[in-house]
C-alpha positions, 0 to 999 in steps of 0.5 A: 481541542484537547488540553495537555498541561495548559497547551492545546493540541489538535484532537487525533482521529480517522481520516474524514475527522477534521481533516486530521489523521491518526499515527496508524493512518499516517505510517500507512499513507507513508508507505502506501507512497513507498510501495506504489513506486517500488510496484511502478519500478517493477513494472516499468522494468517489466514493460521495457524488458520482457526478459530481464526475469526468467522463471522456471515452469511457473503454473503462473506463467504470465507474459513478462509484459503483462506482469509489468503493465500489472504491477504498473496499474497497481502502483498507481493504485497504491499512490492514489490512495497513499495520496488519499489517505494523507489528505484525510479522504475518507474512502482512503482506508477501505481502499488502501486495504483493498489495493494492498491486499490485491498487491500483496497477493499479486508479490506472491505470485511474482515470487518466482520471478524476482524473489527478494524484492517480492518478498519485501515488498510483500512484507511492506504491503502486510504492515500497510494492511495490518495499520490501517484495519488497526486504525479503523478499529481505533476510529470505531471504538474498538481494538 
């Protein structure tokens, strides 16, 4: 326990320190729990109508099935390690940098097909990323 002008406050650290975690670690297992629906969303969507998008000539060109039943799996990827991370586990930041960035790059192929929600979701999987490389350098010692 750390003292701050004569009251006690629990140490801040890493998840896998004391069942605590950091601010860095919280903002991300925050939105990790937003993403991971936003991406289910998607995909239920996409699942149960294959042609509510409709591309141009798309080098990427997947079945509107299959981008759904993608962007399902990684949604509940994304809530799995929300969860983990919020619960303090250990192997949450590893994998919720992984799952992101897989997610990240999976929003940029699906441009073409819902640009705006690609986008921010895209956006929203980079600052997920961004805080939780930024809080395992914070846990190891370094900036």
């Amino acid at each position: 326990m750390a003292t701050t002008s004569g009251r006690t406050r629990p140490e801040r650290g890493g998840p896998g320190r004391g069942g605590t975690i950091d601010s860095a670690a919280l903002f991300a297992g925050a939105a990790l729990m937003l993403s991971g629906p936003l991406s289910i969303l998607l995909g239920v969507t996409g699942i149960a109508q294959d042609t509510l998008f409709s591309p141009p000539g798309y080098v990427y060109r997947f079945d509107l099935t299959s981008w759904g039943w993608l962007h399902l799996a990684i949604g509940l990827a994304l809530v799995v390690d929300g969860m983990g991370i919020l619960a303090g586990k250990s192997w949450g930041r590893g994998a919720g940098i992984a799952v992101a960035g897989v997610s990240l790059i999976t929003q940029f192929m699906f441009i073409p097909y819902y640009p705006v929600w690609s986008i921010v979701v895209m956006v929203l999987d980079l600052v997920i990323v961004w805080a939780l490389a930024r809080g395992a350098a914070g846990a190891a010692g370094g900036r």
